[in-house]
C-alpha positions as CSV (number, residue, x, y, z in Angstrom):
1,X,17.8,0.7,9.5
2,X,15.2,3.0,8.5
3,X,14.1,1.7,5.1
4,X,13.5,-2.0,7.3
5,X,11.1,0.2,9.4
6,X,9.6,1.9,6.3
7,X,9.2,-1.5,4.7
8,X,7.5,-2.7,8.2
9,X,5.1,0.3,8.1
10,X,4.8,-0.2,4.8
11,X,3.7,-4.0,4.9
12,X,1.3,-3.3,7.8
13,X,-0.6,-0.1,6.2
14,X,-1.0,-2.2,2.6
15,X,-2.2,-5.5,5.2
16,X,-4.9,-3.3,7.1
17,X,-6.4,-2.1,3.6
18,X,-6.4,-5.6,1.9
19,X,-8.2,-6.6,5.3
20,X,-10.7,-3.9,4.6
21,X,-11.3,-4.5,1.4
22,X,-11.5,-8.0,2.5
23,X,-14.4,-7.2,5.3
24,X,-15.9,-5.1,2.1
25,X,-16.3,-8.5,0.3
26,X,-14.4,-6.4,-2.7
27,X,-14.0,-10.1,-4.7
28,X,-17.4,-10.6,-4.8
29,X,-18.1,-7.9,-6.6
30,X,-15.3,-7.8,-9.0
31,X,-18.0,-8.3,-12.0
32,X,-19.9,-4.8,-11.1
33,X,-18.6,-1.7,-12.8
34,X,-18.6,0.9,-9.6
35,X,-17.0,-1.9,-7.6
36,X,-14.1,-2.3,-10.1
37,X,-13.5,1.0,-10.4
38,X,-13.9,1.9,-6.7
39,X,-11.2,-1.1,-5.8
40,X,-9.1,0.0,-8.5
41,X,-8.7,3.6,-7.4
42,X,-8.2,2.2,-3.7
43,X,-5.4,-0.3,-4.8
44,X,-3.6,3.0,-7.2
45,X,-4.6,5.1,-3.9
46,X,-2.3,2.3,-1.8
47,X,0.4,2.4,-4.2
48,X,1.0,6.2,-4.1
49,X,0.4,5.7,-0.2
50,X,3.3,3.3,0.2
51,X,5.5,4.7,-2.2
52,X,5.2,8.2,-0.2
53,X,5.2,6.4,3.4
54,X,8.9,5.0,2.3
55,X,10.3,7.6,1.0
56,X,9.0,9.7,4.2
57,X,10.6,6.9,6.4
58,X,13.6,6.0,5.0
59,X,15.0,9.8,4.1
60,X,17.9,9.6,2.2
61,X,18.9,6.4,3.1
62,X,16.9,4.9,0.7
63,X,19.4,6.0,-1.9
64,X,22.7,4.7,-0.1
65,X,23.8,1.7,-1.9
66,X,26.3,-0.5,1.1
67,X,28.4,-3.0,-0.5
């Protein structure tokens, strides 16, 4: 049950920064050099985010396998 929640908090953390990055108007910039850089580091900054919120979440029962 817990890695469903951490997949939820997940999906909602890595929503409310696309929607940022949306209200940023990130795409229209995608051709400047800061911009690309800057959005880059902010989507590798998500990843390491998520990764760390599940693993956080879901303990050790993210390495139970239930057949």
């Amino acid at each position: 049950m817990k890695t469903k929640l951490a997949l939820l908090v997940i999906t909602l953390f890595t929503g409310l920064v696309g929607y940022g990055l949306y209200l940023l108007d990130v795409g229209s910039h995608h051709q400047e050099i800061f911009w690309a850089l800057g959005s880059s580091l902010a989507f590798l900054v998500t990843l390491l985010i998520d990764v760390w919120l599940f693993f956080t979440i879901a303990g050790e029962e993210a390495y139970q396998w239930n057949v």
